[in-house]
PyMOL Python script that loads the backbone (N, CA, C, O; Angstrom):
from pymol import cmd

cmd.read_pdbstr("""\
ATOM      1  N   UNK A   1     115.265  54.662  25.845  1.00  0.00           N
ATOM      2  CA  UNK A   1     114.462  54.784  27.047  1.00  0.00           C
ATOM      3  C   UNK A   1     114.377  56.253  27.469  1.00  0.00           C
ATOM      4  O   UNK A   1     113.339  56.732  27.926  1.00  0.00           O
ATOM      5  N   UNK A   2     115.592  57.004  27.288  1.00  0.00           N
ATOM      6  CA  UNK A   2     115.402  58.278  27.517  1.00  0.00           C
ATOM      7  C   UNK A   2     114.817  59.201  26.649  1.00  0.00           C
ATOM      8  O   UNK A   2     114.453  60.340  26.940  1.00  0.00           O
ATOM      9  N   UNK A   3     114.743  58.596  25.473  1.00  0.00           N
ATOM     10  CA  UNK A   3     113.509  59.886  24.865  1.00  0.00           C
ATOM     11  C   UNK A   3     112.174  59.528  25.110  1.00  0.00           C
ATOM     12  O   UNK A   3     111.276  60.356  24.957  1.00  0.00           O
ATOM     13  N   UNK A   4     111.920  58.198  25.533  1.00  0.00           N
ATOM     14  CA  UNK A   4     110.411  58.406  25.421  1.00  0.00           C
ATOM     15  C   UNK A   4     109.864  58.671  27.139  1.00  0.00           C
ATOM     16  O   UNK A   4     108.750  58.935  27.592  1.00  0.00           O
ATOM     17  N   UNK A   5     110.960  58.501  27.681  1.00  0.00           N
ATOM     18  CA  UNK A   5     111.046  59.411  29.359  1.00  0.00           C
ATOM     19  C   UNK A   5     110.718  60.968  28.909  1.00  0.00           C
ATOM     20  O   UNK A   5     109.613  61.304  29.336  1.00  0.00           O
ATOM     21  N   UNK A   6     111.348  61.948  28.202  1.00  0.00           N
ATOM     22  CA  UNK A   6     111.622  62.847  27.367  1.00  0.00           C
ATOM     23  C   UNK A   6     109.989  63.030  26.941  1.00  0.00           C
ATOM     24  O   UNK A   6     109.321  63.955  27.403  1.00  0.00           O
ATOM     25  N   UNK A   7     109.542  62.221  26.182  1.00  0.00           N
ATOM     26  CA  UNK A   7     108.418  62.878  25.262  1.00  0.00           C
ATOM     27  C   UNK A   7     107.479  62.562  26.258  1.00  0.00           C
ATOM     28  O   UNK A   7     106.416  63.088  25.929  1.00  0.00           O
ATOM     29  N   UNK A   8     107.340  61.842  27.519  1.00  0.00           N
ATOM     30  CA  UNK A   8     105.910  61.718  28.075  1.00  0.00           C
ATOM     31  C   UNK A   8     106.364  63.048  29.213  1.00  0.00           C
ATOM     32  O   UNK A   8     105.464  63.722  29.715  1.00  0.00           O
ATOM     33  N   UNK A   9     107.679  63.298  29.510  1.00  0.00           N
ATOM     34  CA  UNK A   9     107.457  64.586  30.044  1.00  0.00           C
ATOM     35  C   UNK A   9     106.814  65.502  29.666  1.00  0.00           C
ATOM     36  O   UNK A   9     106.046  66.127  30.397  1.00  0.00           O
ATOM     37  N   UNK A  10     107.071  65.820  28.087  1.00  0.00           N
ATOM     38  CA  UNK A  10     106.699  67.091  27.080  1.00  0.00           C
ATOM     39  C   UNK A  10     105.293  66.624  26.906  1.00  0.00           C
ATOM     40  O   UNK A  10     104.665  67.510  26.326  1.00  0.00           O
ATOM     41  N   UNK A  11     104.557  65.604  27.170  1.00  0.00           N
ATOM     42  CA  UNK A  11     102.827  65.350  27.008  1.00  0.00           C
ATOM     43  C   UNK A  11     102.274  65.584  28.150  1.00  0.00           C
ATOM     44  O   UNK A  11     101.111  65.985  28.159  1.00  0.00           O
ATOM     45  N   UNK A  12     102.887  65.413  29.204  1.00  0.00           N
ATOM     46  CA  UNK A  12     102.710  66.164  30.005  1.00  0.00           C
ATOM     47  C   UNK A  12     102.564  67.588  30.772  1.00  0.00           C
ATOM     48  O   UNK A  12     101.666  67.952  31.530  1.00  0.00           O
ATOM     49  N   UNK A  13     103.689  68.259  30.354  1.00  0.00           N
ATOM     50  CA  UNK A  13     103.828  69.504  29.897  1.00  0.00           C
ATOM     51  C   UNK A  13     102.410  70.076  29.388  1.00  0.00           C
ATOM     52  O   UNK A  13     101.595  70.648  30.112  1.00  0.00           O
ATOM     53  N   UNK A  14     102.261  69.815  27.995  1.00  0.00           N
ATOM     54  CA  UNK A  14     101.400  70.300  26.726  1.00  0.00           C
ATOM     55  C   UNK A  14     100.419  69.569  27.318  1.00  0.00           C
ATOM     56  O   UNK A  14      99.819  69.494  26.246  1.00  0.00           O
ATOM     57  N   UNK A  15      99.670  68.925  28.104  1.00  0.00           N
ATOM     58  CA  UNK A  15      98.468  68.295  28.809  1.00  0.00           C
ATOM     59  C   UNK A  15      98.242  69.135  29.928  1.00  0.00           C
ATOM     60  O   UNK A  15      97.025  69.299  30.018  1.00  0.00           O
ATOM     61  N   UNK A  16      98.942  69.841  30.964  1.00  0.00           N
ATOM     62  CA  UNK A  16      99.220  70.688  31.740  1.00  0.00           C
ATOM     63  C   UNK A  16      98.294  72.318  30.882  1.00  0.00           C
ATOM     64  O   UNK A  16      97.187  72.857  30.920  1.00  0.00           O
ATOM     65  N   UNK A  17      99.806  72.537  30.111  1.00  0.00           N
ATOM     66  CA  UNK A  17      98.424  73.773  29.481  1.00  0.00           C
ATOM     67  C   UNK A  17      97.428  73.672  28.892  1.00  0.00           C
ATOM     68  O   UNK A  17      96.789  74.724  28.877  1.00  0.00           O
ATOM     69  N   UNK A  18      96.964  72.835  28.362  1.00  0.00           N
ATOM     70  CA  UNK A  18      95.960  73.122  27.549  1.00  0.00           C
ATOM     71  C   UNK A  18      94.661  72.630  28.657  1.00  0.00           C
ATOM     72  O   UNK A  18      93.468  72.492  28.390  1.00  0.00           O
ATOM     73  N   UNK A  19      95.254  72.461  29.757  1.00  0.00           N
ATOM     74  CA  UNK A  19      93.807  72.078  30.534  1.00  0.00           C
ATOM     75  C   UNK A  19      93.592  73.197  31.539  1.00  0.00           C
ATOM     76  O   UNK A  19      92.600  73.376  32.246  1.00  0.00           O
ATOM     77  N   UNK A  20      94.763  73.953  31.468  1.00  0.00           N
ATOM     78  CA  UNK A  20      94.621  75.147  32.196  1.00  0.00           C
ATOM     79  C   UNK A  20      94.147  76.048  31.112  1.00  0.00           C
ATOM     80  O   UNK A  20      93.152  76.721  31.381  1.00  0.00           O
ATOM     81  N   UNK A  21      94.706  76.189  29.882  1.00  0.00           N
ATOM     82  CA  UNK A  21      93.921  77.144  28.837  1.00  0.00           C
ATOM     83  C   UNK A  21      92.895  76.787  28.579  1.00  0.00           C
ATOM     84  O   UNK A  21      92.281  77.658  27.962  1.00  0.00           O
ATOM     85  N   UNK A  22      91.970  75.309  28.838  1.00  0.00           N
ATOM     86  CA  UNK A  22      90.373  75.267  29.057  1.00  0.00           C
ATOM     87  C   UNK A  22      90.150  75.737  29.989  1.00  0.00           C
ATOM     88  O   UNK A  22      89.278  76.584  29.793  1.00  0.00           O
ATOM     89  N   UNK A  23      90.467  75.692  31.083  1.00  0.00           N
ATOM     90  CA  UNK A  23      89.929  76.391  32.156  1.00  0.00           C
ATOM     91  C   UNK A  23      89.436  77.864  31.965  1.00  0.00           C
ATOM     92  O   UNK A  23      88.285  78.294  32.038  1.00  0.00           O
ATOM     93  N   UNK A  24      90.394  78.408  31.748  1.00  0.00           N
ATOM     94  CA  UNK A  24      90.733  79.999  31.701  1.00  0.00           C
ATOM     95  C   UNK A  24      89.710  80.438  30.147  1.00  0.00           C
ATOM     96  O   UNK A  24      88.728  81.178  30.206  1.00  0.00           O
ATOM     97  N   UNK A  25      90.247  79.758  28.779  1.00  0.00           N
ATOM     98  CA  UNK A  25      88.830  80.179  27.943  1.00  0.00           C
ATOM     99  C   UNK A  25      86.921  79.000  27.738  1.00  0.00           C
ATOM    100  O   UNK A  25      85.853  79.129  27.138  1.00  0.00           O
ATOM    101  N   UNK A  26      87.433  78.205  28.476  1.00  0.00           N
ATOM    102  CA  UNK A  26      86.040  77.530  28.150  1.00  0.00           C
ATOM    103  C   UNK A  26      84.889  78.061  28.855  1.00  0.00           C
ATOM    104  O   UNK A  26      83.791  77.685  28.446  1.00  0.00           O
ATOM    105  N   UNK A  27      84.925  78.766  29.714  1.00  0.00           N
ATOM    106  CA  UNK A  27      83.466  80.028  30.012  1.00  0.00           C
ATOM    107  C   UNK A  27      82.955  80.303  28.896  1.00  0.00           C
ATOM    108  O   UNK A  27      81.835  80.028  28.464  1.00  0.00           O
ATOM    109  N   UNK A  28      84.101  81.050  28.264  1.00  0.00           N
ATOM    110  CA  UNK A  28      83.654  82.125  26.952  1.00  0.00           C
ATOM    111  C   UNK A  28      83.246  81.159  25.839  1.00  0.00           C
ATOM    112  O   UNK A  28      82.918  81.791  24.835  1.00  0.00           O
ATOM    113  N   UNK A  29      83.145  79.603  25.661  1.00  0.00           N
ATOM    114  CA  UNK A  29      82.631  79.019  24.733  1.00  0.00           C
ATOM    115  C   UNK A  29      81.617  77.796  25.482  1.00  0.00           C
ATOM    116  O   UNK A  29      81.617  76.595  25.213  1.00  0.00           O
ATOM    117  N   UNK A  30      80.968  78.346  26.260  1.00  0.00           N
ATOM    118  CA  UNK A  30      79.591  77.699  27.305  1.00  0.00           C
ATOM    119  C   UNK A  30      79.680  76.574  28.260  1.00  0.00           C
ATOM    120  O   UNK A  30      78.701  75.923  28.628  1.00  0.00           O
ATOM    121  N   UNK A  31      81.171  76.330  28.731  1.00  0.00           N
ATOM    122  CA  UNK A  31      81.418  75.479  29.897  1.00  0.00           C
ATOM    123  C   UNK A  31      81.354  76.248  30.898  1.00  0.00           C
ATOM    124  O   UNK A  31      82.018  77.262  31.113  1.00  0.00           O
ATOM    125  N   UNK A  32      80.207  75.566  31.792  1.00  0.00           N
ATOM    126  CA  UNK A  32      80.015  76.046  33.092  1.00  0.00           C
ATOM    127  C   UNK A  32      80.999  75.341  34.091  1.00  0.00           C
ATOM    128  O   UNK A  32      80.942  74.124  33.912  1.00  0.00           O
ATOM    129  N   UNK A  33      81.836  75.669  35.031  1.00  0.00           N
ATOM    130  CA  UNK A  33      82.363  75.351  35.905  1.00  0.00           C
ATOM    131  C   UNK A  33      81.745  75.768  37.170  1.00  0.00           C
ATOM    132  O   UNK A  33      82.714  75.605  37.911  1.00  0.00           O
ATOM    133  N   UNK A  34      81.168  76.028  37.635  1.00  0.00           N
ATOM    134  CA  UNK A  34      81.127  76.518  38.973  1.00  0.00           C
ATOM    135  C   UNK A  34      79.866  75.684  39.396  1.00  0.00           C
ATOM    136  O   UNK A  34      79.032  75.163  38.654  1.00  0.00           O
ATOM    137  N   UNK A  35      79.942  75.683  41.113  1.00  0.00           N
ATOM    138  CA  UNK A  35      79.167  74.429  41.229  1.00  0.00           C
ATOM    139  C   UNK A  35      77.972  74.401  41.893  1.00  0.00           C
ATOM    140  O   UNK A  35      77.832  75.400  42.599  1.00  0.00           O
ATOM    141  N   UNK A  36      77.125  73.688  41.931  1.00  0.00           N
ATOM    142  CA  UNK A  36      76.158  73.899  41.887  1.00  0.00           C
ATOM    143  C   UNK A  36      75.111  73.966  42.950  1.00  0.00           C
ATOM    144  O   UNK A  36      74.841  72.962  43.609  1.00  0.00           O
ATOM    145  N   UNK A  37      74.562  75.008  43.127  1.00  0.00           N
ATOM    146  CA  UNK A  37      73.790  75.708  44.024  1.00  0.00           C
ATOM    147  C   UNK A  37      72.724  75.535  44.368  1.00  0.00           C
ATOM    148  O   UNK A  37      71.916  76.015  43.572  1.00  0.00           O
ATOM    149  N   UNK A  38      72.281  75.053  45.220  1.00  0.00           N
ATOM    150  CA  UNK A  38      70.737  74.877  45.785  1.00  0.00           C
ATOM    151  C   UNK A  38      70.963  74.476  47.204  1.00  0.00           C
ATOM    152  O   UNK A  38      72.049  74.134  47.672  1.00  0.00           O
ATOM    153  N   UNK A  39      69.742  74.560  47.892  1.00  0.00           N
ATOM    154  CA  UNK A  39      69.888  75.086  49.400  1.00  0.00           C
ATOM    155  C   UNK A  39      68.835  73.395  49.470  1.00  0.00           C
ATOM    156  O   UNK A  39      67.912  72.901  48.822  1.00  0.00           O
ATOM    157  N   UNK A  40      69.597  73.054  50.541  1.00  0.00           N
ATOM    158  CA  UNK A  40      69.657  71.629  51.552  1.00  0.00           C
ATOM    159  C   UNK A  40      68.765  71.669  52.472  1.00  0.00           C
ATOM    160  O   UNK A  40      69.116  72.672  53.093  1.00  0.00           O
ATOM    161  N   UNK A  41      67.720  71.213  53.064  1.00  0.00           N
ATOM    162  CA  UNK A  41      67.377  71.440  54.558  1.00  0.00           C
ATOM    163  C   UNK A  41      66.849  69.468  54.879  1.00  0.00           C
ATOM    164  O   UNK A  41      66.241  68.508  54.405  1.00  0.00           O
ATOM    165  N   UNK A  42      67.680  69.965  56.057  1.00  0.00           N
ATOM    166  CA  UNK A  42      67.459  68.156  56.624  1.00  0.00           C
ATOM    167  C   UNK A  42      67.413  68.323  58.092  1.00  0.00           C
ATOM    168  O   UNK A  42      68.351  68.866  58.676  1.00  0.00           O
ATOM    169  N   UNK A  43      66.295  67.855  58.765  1.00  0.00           N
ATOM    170  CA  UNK A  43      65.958  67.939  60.467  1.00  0.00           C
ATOM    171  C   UNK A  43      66.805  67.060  61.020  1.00  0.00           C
ATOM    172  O   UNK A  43      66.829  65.897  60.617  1.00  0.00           O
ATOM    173  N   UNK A  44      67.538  67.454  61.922  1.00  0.00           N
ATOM    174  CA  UNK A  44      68.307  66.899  62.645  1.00  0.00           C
ATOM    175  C   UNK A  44      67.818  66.800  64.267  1.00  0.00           C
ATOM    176  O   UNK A  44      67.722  67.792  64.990  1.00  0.00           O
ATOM    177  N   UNK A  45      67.567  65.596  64.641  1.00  0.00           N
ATOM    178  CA  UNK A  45      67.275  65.019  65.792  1.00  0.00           C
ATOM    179  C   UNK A  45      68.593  65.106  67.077  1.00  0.00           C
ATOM    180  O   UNK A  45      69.415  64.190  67.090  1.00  0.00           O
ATOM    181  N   UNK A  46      68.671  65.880  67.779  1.00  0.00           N
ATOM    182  CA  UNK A  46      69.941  65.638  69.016  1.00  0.00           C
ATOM    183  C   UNK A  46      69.131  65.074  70.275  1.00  0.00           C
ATOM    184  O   UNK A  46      68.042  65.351  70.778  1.00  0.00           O
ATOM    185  N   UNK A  47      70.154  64.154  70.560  1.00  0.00           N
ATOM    186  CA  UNK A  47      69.816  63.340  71.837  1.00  0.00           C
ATOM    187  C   UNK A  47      71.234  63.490  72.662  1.00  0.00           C
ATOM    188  O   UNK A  47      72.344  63.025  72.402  1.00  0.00           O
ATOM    189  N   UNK A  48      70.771  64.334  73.785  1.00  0.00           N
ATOM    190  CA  UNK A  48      71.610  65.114  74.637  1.00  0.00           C
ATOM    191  C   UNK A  48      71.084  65.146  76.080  1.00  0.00           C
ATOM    192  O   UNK A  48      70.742  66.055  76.837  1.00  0.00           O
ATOM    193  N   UNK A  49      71.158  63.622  76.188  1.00  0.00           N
ATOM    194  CA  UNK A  49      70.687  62.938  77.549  1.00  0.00           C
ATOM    195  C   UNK A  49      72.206  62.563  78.262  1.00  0.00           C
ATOM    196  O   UNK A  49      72.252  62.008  79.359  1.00  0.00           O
TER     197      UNK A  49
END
""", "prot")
cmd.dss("prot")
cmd.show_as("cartoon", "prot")
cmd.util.cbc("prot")
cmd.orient("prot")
C-alpha cells in the first residue's frame, strides 16, 4: 500500500512539472494562452425611482 501511495505521489510530482514546463515552453511551439480579447458593449437600463 505504501509504494503505490509512493508512486502516485511521484506522478504527481512529474505531472506537476511537466505542466508547468508546458506552460513556460508551449508559446515557443504555437500554444496560445492568453485570453481572449474583444470589447463587450451591452445597454444597461437603471431604474432609480
Amino acid at each position: 500500500m505504501l509504494r503505490l501511495f509512493k508512486f502516485l505521489i511521484y506522478l504527481a510530482v512529474i505531472g506537476f512539472i511537466g505542466l508547468a514546463g508546458y506552460a513556460y515552453v508551449g508559446p515557443f511551439f504555437g500554444a496560445d494562452f492568453s485570453a481572449p480579447s474583444e470589447e463587450t458593449r451591452v445597454p444597461v437600463t437603471l431604474d432609480a425611482d
